[in-house]
C-alpha positions in Angstrom: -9.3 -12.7 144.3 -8.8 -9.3 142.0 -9.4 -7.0 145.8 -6.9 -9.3 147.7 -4.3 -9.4 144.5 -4.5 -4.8 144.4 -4.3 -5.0 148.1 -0.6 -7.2 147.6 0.8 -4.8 145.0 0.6 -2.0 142.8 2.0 -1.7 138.9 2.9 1.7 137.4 -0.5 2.3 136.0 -0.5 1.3 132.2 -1.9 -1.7 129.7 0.7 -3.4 128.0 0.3 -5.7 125.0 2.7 -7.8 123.1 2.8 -6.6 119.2 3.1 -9.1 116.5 6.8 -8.4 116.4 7.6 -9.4 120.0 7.4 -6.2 121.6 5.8 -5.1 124.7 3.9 -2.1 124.0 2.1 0.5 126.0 -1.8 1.1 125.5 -2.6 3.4 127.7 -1.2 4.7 130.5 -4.0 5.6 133.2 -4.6 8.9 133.9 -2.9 9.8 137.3 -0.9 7.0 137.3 3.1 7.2 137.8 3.4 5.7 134.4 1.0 9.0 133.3 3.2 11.2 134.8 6.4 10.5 133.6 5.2 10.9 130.1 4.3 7.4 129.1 2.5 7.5 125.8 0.7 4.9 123.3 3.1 3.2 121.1 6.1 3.4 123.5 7.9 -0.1 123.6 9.3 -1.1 127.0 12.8 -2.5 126.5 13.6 -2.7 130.0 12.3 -2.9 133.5 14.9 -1.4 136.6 17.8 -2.3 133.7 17.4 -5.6 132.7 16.2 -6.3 129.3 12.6 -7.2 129.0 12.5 -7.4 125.5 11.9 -10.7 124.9 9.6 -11.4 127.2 5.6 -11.0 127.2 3.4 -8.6 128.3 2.2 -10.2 131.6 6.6 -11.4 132.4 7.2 -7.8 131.8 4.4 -6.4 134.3 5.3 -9.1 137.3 8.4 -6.6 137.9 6.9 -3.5 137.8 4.6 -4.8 140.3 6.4 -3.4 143.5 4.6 -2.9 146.7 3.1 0.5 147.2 6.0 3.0 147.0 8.9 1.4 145.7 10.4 2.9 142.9 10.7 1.0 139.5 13.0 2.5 136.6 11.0 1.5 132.9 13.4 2.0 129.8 11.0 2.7 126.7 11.8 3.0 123.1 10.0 5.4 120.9 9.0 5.7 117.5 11.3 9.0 116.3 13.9 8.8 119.3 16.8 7.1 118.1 18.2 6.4 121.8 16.5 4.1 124.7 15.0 6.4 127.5 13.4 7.0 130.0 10.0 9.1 129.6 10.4 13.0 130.4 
């Protein structure tokens, strides 16, 4: 079932967790990844996914819209500790 479910779509290649506070949080972004590339780090909290606000959702309602089919370009809004503004990484 995992093989068939890759083969349907692709995420950004990160874990995500929900905090204790309701957040969505990034673990780790995988080395390679898109997610990697644009400068997603550990600690960054994902407030919104292509511009809608995602943060009140959990971790797996937050990663069902990232997951696009191969190619399609998703927009992630992170917050970070130190950066007083919403952004995108890089």
């Amino acid at each position: 079932m995992q093989r068939r479910q890759r083969a349907q779509y692709y995420g950004v290649g990160m874990e995500i967790v929900g905090d204790s506070d309701g957040h969505v949080v990034v673990m780790r972004p995988f080395p390679g990844s898109p997610a990697f590339n644009a400068g997603f780090r550990r600690g960054d909290i994902i407030s919104a996914v292509d511009g809608k606000d995602v943060s009140k959702l959990g971790s797996n309602d937050v990663s069902q819209p990232a997951a696009r089919p191969r190619g399609t370009q998703v927009r992630v809004t992170v917050k970070r500790e130190g950066v007083a503004d919403l952004y995108p990484p890089k």
